[in-house]
N, C-alpha and C positions, 0 to 999 in steps of 0.2 A: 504494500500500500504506500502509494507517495506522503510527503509530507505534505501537500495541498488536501488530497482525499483526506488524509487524517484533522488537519486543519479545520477542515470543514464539518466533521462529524463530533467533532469535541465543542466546536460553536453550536451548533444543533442541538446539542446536549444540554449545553448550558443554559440553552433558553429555554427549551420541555423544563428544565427544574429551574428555573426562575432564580440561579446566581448569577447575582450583581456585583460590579467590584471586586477587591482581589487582584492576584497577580494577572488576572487576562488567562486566554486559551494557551498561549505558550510554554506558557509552565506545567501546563497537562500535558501540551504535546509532548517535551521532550521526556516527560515522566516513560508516555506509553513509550516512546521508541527507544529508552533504555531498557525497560522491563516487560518489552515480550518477548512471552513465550508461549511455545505452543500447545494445546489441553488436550488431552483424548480421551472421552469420555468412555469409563468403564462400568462395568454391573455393583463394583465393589465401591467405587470411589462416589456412582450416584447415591447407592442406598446412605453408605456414610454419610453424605450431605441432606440428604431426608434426615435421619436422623437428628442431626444436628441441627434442622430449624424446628424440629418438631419439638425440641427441648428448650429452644428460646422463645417460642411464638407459645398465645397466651389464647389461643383456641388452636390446639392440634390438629383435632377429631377434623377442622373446616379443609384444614390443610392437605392433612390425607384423604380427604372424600374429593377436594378440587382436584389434587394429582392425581387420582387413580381417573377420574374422569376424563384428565386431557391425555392418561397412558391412552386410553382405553380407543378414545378418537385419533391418536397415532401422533399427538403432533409432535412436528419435528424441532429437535432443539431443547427438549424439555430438560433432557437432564444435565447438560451444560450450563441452563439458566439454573434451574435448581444449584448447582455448585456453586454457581454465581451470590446467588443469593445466602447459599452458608457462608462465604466468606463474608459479606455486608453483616452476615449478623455478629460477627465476632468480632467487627471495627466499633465499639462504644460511639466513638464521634463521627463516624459515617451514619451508624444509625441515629443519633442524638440532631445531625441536620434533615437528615430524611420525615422523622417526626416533626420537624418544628415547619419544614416544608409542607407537613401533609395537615398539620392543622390550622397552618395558613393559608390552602386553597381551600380545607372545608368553611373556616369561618368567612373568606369571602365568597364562597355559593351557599351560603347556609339560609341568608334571607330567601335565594330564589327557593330552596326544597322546600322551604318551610311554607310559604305563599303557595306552592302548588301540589303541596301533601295531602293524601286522604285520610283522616279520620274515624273511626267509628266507636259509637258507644255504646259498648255492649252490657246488659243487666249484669247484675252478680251473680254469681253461680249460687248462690243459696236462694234467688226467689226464682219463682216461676215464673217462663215467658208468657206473655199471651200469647193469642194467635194472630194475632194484627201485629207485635213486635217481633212475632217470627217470621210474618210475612215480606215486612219490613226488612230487614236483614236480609232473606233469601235473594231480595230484589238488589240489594247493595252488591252482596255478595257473587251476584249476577256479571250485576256491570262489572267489579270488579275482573274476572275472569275472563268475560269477553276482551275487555282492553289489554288482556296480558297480553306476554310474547307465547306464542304457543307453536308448536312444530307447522312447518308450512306444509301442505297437502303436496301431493305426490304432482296432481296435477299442474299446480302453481309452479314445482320446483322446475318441471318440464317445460312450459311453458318462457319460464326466465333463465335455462339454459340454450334452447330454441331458440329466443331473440340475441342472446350473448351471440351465440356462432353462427345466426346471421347477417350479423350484426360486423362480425367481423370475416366472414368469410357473404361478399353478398350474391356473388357469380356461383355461390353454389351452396344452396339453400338444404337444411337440414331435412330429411327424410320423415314425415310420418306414420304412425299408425294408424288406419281407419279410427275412429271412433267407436263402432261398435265394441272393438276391442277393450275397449274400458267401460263400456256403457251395459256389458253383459257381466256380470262379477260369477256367474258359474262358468265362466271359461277359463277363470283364472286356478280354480283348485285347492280355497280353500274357502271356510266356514262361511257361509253365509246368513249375517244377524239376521233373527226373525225368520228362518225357515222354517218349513214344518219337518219337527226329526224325522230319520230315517223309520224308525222302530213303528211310529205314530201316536198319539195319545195314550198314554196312561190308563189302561183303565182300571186297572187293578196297580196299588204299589207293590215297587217290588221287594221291598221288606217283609210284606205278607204272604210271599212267595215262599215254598220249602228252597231251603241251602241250594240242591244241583241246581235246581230253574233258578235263581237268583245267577249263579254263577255262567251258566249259557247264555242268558240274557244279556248280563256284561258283557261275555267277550263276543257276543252279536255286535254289541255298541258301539267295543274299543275295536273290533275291525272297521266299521265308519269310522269313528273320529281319528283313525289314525291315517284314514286318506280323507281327512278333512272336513266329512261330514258328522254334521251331529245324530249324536245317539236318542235312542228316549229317556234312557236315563242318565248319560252323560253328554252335558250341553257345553258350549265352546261361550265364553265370555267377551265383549264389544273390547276391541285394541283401541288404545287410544297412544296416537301418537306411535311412540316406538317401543312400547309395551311387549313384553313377552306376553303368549299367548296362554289363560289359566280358562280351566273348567269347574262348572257345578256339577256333584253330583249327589242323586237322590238320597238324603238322610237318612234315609229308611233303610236302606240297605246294612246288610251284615257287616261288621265292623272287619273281618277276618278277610274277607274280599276287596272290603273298601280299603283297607292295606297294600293289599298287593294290587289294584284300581290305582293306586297313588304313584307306585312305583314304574306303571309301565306310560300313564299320562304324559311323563317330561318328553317322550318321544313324539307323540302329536303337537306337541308344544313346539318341538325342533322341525316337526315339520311343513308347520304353518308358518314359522318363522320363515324356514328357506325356500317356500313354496314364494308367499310374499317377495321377499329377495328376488328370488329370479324373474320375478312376472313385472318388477316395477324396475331393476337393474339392465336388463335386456332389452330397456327404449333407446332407441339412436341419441338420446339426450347425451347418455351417461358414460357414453364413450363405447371405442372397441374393446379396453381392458376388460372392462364390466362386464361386456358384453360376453366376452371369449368366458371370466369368468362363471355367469350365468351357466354357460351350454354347459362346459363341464361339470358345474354344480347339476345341470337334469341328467347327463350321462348316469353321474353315481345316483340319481335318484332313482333313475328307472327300477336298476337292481332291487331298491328298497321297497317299490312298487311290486315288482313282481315275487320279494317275499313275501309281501300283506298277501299278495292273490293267491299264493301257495297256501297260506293259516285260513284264506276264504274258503278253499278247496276242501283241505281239511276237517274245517267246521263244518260244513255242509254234510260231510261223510261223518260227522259224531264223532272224530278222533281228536280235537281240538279242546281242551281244556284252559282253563285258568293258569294252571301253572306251568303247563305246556307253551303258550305264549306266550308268559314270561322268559320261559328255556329258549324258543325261537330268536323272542325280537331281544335278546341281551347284545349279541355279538354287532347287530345293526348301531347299538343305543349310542356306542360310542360316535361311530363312525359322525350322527345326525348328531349329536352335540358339536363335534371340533365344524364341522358345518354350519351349522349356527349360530355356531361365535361367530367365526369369521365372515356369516351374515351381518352379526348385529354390529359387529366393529367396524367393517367398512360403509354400515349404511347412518352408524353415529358420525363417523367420523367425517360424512360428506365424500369421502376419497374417488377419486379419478387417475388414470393412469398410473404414475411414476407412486404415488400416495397408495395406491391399491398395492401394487407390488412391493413397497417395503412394507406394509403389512402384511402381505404373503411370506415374506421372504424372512420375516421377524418371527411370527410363527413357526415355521420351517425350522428355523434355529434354532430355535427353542424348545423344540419338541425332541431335537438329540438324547437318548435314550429310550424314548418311546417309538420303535420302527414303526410300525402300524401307523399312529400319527403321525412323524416326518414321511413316509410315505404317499397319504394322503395329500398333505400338503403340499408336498414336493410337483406330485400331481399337478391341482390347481394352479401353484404358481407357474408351470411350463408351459400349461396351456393359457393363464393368461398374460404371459410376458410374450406370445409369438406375435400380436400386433403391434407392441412396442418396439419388439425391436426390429421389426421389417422398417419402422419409422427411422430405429437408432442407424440398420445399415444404408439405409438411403441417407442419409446426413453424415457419414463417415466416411462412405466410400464413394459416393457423390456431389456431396456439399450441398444437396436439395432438400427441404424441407417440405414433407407432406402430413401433415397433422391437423386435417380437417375439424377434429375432438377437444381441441387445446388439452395434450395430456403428455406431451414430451414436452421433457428436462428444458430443450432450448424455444424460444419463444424468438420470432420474427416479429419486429416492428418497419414500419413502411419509414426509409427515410431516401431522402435524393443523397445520390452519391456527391455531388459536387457541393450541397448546402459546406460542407467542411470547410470551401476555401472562402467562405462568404462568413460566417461565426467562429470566433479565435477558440469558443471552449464546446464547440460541437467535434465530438468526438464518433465518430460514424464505426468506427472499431470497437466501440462498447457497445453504443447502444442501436446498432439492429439488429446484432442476433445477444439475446440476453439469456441467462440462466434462473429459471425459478425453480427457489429452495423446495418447495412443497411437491415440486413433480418429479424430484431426482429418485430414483429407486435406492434403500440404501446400501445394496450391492454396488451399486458403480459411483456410487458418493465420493469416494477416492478418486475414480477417474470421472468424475465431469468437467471440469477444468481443460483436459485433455480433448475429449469428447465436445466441447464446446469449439477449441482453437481447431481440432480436424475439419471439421465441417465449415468453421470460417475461410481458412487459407483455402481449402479446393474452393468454396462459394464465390471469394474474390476471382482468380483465375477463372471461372466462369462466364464469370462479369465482364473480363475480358474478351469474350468470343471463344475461350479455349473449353473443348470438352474434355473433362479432366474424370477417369475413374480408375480406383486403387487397384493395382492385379493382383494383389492379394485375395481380393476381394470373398470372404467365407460367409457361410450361416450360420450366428450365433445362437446358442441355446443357452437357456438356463441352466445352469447349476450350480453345486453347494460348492464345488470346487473354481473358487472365480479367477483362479489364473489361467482357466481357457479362453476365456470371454475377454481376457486384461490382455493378454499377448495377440488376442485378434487387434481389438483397441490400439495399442501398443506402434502395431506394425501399419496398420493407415495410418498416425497421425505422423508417424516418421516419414511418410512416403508424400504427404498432403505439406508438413515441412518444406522438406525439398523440393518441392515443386513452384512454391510460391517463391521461396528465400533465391533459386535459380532465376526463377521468372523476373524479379525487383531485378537483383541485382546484376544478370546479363542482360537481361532485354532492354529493362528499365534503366538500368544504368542508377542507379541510388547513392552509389558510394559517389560517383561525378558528381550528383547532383549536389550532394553534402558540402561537398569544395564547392562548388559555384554559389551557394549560400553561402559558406564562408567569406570568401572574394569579400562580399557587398555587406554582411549583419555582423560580421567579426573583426571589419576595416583589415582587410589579409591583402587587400591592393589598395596602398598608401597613396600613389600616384592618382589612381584614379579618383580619390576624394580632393587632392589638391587642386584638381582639373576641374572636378563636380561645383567646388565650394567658389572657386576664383568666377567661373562661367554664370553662378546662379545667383552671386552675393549681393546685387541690386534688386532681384528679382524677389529675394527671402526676406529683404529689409520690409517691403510694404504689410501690408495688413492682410489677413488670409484671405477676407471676402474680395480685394484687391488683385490677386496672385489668377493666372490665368492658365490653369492647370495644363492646357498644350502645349503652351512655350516652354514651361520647367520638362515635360517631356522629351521636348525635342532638343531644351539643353543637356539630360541627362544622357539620350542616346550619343550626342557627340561627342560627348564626357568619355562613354564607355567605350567607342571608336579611337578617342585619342591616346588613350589608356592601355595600359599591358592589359588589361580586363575584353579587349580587343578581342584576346584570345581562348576566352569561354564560347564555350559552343552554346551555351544557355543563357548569356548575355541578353537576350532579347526579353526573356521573362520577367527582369527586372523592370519595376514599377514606381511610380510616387504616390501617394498619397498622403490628404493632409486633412491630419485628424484634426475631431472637435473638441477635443482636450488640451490641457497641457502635459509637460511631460509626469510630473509626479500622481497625475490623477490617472493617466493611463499606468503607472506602475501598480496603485492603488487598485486598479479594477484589475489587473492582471490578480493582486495577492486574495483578493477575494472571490475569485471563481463560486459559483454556484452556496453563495451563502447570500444572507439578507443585503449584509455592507453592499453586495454588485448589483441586488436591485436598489437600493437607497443611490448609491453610483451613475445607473444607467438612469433613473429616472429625474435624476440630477441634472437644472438648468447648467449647459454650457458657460464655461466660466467667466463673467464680467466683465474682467477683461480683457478687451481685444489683443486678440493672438497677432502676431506676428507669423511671417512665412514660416522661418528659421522656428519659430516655437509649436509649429503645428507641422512642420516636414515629417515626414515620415517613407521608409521605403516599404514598398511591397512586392510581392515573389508572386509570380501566376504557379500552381502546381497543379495538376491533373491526375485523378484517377488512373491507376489506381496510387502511385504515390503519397498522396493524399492522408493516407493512412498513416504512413509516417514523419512527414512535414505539414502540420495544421497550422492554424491561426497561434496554436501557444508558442508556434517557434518563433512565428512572426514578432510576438509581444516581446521577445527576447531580443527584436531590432531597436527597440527605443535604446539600447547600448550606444547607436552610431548617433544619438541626440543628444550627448554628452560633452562633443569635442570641444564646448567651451568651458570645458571645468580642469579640474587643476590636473599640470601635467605629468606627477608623481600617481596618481587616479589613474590616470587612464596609463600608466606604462603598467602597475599594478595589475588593474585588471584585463588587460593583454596578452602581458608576457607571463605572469605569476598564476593567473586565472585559467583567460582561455585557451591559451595555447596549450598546455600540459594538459588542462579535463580533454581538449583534443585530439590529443595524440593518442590517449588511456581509451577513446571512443572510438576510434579507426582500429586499432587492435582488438577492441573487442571486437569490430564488427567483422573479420576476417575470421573471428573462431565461433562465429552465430549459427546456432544450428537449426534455427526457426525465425518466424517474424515476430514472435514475442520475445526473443532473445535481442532481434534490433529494435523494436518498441523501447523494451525496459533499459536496452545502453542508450539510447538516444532520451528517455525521458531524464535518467543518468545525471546524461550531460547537459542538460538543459537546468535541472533542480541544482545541481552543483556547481556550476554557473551563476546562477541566479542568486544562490549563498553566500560564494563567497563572494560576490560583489558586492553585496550588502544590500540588494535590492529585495528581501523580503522583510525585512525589520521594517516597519511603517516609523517607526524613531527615528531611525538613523534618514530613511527617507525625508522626512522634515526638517533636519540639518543640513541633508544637499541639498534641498530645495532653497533654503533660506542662504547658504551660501553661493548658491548658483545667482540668485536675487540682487545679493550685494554685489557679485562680479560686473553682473548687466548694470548696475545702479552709478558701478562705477567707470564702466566702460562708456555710458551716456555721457557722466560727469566730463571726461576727459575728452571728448568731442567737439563741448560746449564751450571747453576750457579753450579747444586745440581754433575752434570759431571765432570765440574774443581774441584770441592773438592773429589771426589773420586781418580780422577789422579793425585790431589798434593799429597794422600797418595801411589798412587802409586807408585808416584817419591822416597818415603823412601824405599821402596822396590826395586826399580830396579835401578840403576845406569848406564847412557850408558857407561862409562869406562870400570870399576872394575869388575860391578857384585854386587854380597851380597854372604849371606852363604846359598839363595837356589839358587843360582846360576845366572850365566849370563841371561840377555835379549835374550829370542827368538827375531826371524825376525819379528813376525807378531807382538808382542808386542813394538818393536822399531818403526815398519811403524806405531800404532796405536799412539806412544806419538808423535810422529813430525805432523802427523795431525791434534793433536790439539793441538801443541807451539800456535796458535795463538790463540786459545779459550783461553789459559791462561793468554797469555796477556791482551787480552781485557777485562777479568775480571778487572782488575785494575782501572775501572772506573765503580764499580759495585755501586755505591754509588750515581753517580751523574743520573746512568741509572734509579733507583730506584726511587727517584727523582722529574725524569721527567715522570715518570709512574704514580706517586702519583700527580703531577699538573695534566698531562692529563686525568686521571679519577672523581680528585675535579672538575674540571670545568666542564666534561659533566656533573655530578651528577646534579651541581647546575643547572644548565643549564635544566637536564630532570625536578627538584624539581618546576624554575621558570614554564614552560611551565605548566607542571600539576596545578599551583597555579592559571595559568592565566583561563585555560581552566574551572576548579571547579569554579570561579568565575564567567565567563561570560556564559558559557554554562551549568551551574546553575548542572555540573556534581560531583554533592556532594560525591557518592562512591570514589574520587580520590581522597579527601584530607582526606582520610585515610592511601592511601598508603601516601602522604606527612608525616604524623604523625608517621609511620612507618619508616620512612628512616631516620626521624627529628627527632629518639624519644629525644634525649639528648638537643634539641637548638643546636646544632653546626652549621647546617647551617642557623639559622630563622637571623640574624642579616645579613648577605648577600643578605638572600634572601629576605630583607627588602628594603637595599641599591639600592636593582637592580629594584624592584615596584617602589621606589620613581625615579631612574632616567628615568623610563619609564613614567611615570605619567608628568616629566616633558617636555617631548621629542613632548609627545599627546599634552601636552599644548600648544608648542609653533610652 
């Protein structure tokens, strides 16, 4: 993670928890990038951290019923956060600000709950209601219920995955089911409320029945209900929501039966559950995973089917008893339990694709010792990982995404390839093919990262007009052993590598292009800025809205003709433009990328005062797809370097020869041992962040010192002008006389209107001395002032390249006795 990303996510931070004040984000940053390290969640290390909040936290019982809840829905991450969270508990003053944070967002919403709370007032338990106060109540209790949050209908959920993926897929509209198909609930195959049972009315109970007839009756019943229909004397009770499915049965009946009635019931229960499952999982809403898992889940049902119709057979022949179908359906029970988890946990937990199979795949593992079970499961998860991964091998070994279901790992967003060279922090390499945490399976959770860049690097190349596919190219299957699946992996994305990193850097020519950037954003052709700067320096003086952006064009191109730069082959790409900022507010939006400060920034009126050419120049690079990917707008913001040439010239040999040059050289050798485009990504982001450090261009401090001495140099380079003006017109004045004349003659008009406009520039010279002066304090003291900061900073941020430039500005000690005075009176200030 760069230091900008991290940057950015510790601002974020701080303002979800509402700290103010303080040392600022810096001081977090450099916290985190000394002290990570990396966590790998284990079975040992989570339950340890359970324990350990259930021992600080002042309702357990809430804490274990929420976690088994979110195990239970699969979600991902839980027991990292849990760790997370035992370590906060064991920091006193982490927790001690957490509290005082969490009673100062309640008390300031505490007026809105309190204004929009419902009350009710219920009698005492020792008198009696009426019937108008229990009417009352029932009617509260009503509304109440209605306005809760309650599970959403199977049909509503279909419906609002339907418009999602048409929504984003609109050329190819999601498939439905007739209607009838949900509008008949006996085609689905199970209980239907309010039927008339199988058996028919009662008419006799059956407690009044002798023992055998009581016990043939039953298992007439539990052959229905165990295919779904009700019995007469065992009836199926209304599901609500995602309710396990429980029965009544006739009270009457003999307690000895209604024993062993209880013990084979959980299996209609299991398989009304899975019957459910598959009838509402198996809509085109819910994906192919779901889907595939359905089928397989009816495969194994049939079997269970055609044992009930074996125990029908049976019965019908008088051979079928009570305990006899106990003996039967025992070896089934199991099988329709681990089925009916793995019903009820995929259908709590919402799961689709990549989420359904580390569900699958977690079960699977877990079930190691129990073959029967791993078995089954192993099953299931093969059959429904084969649409995933006909998705995973088209994106690996083609670079094409087909995931009509939104249910693989990587997720396609629509962006233009060129937007990149029009936005400095649009980055078109992150974000349009993206990674969602929820859809990774957590079998290839190790490899998605991998699995993400394979698919990118063939997709680029595609993009290209090139058809690109791996010859490796295999059918992955599931299994328990994932180094089959990791070496297929493995082996595209090495091959989807070299293909791109070939393509850039022969075809494309990347490493050239680097140097021809150099040439122009690293000043690497001197001559040719001599040439640019002499040709333009009339042209930059006027006022920007002034400045007519052809002609600096066409002085530029002659520039680069006259110039060794001559002999770039990409010379032509170079560009001007001229920003609506000044220099320091474009460094300012550069250090705030994608946090608030860059919208406060961009939305920010253009600054007051009028720019000058020379203060709003700027160069710019044309770069073309696919390049693009690796020279954005951020390298561009990395040119405001060459808008520095009027600052001091120990600065700029510093960050030249001390800076650039060496992060350059350390970046051209890596990029000869790159063995991927994330490998030239991360040295070129490298070189860019370590650049930008040590020049001291991310400290917003140190910023406002060059600013402020860049200020005074212009303040003083005007001065000297005005100065260099009055002495040309005192010699004027021996030439022209407004009386007399001389002997070439009288004062023209326009030369008498020119000297009384500046009577007063003459006079105010007369205090050129004291002006000078205060030029020279006001430049000492920022000096010292930028020398302190850079002393404190090499110090404590252990940023050693800076006290070079110190050694530079210092070379003679003029300032070390100062900047001695000013350490010790700080040192005393911390003291006390």
């Amino acid at each position: 993670m760069s230091e900008f990303r991290i940057h950015h996510d510790v601002n974020e931070l701080l303002s979800l928890l509402h700290v103010r004040g303080g040392d600022g984000a810096e001081v977090y940053i450099d916290l985190l990038q000394k002290n990570r390290t990396p966590y790998v969640t284990t079975t040992v290390s989570a339950h340890s951290a359970k324990v350990k909040i259930v021992e600080y936290s002042k309702t357990p019982e809430d804490f274990l019923r929420k976690y088994d809840e979110l195990k239970s829905k699969n979600v991902r991450n839980l027991d990292p956060l849990v760790y997370l969270l035992s370590k906060l508990s064991e920091d006193k003053e982490t927790l001690q600000c957490l509290q005082q944070n969490a009673k100062e967002r309640s008390e300031a919403t505490g007026n809105v709950t309190s204004s929009t709370s419902t009350t009710f007032a219920i009698p005492p338990t020792s008198t009696k209601m009426s019937m108008q106060e229990l009417e009352e109540l029932r009617k509260k209790l009503g509304n109440v219920t209605a306005s809760s949050n309650v599970p959403q209908s199977a049909e509503v959920t279909r419906k609002m995955l339907r418009d999602r993926h048409n929504k984003k897929n609109p050329t190819q509209p999601n498939p439905v089911f007739p209607n009838w198909v949900y509008d008949r609930p006996a085609l689905i195959g199970d209980f239907i409320t309010g039927a008339t049972p199988a058996g028919g009315d009662p008419a006799v109970a059956v407690g009044t029945m002798p023992l055998p007839a009581q016990e043939q009756a039953l298992v007439d019943d539990l052959l229905f209900v165990l295919i779904g229909v009700d019995g007469r004397d065992i009836t199926a009770q209304p599901v609500l929501g995602r309710q396990n499915r429980s029965f009544i049965i006739d009270p009457s009946l003999d307690m000895s039966i209604k024993e062993l009635v209880n013990r084979i019931l959980p299996v209609a229960s299991y398989y009304s559950t899975i019957t459910r499952f598959t009838e509402e999982k198996s809509s085109f809403e819910y994906g192919q995973v779901n889907h595939a898992l359905t089928a397989a889940m009816r495969t194994l049902m049939k079997e269970y089917l055609i044992l009930v119709t074996q125990l029908e057979h049976l019965h019908r022949q008088g051979m079928l008893s009570l305990q006899k179908l106990w003996f039967y359906i025992q070896p089934t029970m199991r099988t329709m339990e681990i089925l009916a988890s793995i019903a009820s946990s995929v259908d709590k937990g919402d799961c689709m694709g990549g989420s359904t199979l580390s569900l699958l795949h977690d079960r699977t593992f877990n079930y190691t010792g129990d073959s029967q079970a791993q078995e089954l499961c192993l099953y299931l998860t093969k059959a429904a990982s084969v649409p995933y991964f006909e998705i995973l091998e088209k994106w690996i070994y083609r670079g094409i995404i087909k995931d009509p279901y939104s249910e693989f790992m990587v997720e396609e967003h629509e962006l233009q390839k060129e937007k990149i060279q029009e936005d400095y922090n649009d980055k078109y390499w992150d974000q349009r093919y993206t990674i969602v945490q929820h859809r990774i399976p957590s079998f290839l959770q190790k490899m998605a990262d991998k699995i993400l860049s394979t698919g990118k690097y063939l997709n680029v190349v595609r993009e290209c007009g090139r058809d690109v596919t791996c010859p490796d190219a295999k059918e992955i299957l599931y299994t328990l052993k994932e180094r089959a699946y990791v070496e297929q992996i493995e082996k595209s994305y090495y091959y989807a590598s070299k293909v791109l990193l070939d393509f850039l850097m022969e075809e494309k020519e990347l490493v050239a292009r680097l140097r021809s950037i150099k040439h122009y954003f690293l000043m690497d052709k001197g001559d040719f800025f001599v040439h640019f700067m002499d040709l333009t320096e009339e042209e930059l003086k006027k006022p920007v809205d002034d400045i007519v952006p052809p002609r600096l064009e066409a002085l530029l191109e002659l520039a680069l003709r006259m110039s060794t730069a001559n002999t770039d082959p990409f010379k032509d790409d170079l560009k001007i433009d001229l920003m609506p900022h000044d220099v320091i507010t474009q460094l300012l939006r550069v250090l705030a990328i994608e946090t608030k400060q860059e919208k406060a920034i961009i939305n920010a009126d253009p600054t007051e005062v009028a720019l000058s050419g020379l203060e709003a120049f700027s160069f710019d690079y044309i770069v073309k797809w696919p390049l693009s990917l690796i020279i954005n707008r951020f390298a561009a913001a990395f040119a405001l370097r060459q808008r520095m040439l009027n600052f001091v010239q120990n600065i700029q040999y510093y960050m030249m020869f001390e800076v650039m040059e060496p992060t350059w050289h350390i970046m051209e050798n890596n990029l000869k041992s790159a063995s991927n485009i994330d490998d030239v990504l991360c040295h070129h982001t490298s070189f860019l962040d370590n650049c930008l450090k040590d020049c001291m261009l991310t400290n917003p401090e140190l910023l406002k010192i060059f600013s402020k001495l860049m200020s005074v140099c212009v303040m003083f380079t005007n001065c000297m002008q005005r100065f260099t003006q009055s002495m040309k017109l005192d010699r004027e004045m021996n030439r022209l006389t407004l009386e007399h004349g001389t002997m070439e003659g009288p004062p023209t008009q326009s030369e008498r209107t020119f000297l009384a406009e500046h009577m007063d520039a003459l006079q105010s010279d007369s205090c050129f001395e004291a002006t000078i002066s205060k030029f020279d304090s006001n430049f000492s003291t920022l000096l010292l002032d930028l020398l302190d900061k850079l002393s404190v900073y090499s110090t404590n941020d252990c940023e050693h390249s800076m006290i070079n430039i110190i050694y530079r500005l210092d070379f003679n000690g003029f300032y070390t006795e100062r900047l001695e005075r000013m350490a010790i009176e700080r040192s005393q200030k911390a003291a006390a």
